[in-house]
C-alpha positions in Angstrom: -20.2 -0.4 48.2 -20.2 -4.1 48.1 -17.1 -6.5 47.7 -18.4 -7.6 44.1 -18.3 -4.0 43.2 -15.3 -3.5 44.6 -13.4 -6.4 43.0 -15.0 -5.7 39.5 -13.3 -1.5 39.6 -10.4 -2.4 41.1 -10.2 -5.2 38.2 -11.0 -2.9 36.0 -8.1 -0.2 36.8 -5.9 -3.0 36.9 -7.0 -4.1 33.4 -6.8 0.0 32.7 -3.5 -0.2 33.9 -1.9 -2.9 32.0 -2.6 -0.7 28.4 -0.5 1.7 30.0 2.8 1.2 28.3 1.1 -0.1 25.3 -1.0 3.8 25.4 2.3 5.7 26.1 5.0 4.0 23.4 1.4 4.4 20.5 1.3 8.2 21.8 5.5 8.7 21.6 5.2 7.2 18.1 2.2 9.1 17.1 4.0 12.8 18.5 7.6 12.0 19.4 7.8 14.3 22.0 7.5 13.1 25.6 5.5 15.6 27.0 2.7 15.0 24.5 2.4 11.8 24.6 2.5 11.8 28.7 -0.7 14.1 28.2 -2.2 11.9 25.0 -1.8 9.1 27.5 -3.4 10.5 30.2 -6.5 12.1 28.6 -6.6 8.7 26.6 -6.8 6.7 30.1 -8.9 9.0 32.1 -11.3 9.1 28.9 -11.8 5.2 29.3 -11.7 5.3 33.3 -14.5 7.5 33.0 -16.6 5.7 30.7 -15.7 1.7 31.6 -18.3 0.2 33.8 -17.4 -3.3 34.4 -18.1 -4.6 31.3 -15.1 -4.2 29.3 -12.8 -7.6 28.6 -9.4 -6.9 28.0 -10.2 -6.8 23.6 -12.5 -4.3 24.1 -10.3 -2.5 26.6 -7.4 -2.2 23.9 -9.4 -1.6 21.1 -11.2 0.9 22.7 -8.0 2.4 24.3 -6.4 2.2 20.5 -9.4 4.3 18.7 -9.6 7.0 21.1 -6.0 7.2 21.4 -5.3 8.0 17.6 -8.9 10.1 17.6 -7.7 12.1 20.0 -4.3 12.7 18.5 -6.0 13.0 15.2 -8.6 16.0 16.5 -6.5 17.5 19.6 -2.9 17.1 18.8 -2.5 16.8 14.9 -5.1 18.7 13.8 -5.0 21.9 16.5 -2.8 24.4 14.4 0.5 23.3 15.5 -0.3 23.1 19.5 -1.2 20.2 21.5 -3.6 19.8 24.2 -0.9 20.9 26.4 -0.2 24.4 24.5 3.2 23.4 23.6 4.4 23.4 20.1 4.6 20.4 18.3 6.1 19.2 14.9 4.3 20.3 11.8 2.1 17.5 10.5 3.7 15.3 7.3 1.7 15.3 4.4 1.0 11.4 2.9 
């Protein structure tokens, strides 16, 4: 691997890495319980890991971040019959 490869993934996990916080407090508010939103957070970030190549400025990163976090809550945490991704049970979803 050569050193301008190197610098642009380890820019981009640092870049990764500052959404952290930001990707943890969305995920509390979003299931208020800790253990979900540890796993919201971490499927969220591995999700974008995964699919960054390089190319993603630090908008795109939190945008990016921001959609798939509330997609996945929407699809895997809200919307699973009362169980998270992590099997545990979760409050029952309000009603607008």
């Amino acid at each position: 691997m050569n050193h301008a490869m190197m610098t642009r993934d380890h820019d981009s996990e640092q870049l990764l890495l500052s959404h952290l916080e930001l990707c943890y407090s969305v995920a509390l508010a979003l299931t208020r319980n800790v253990n979900l939103a540890l796993a919201l957070t971490k499927d969220t970030l591995l999700w974008a890991w995964q699919r960054n190549d390089g190319s993603w400025d630090e908008d795109i990163m939190k945008k990016s971040l921001l959609r798939e976090l509330r997609d996945r809550y929407l699809r895997d945490y809200q919307l699973a019959g009362g169980r998270g991704a992590a099997g545990e049970q979760r409050l029952p979803k309000v009603e607008e």
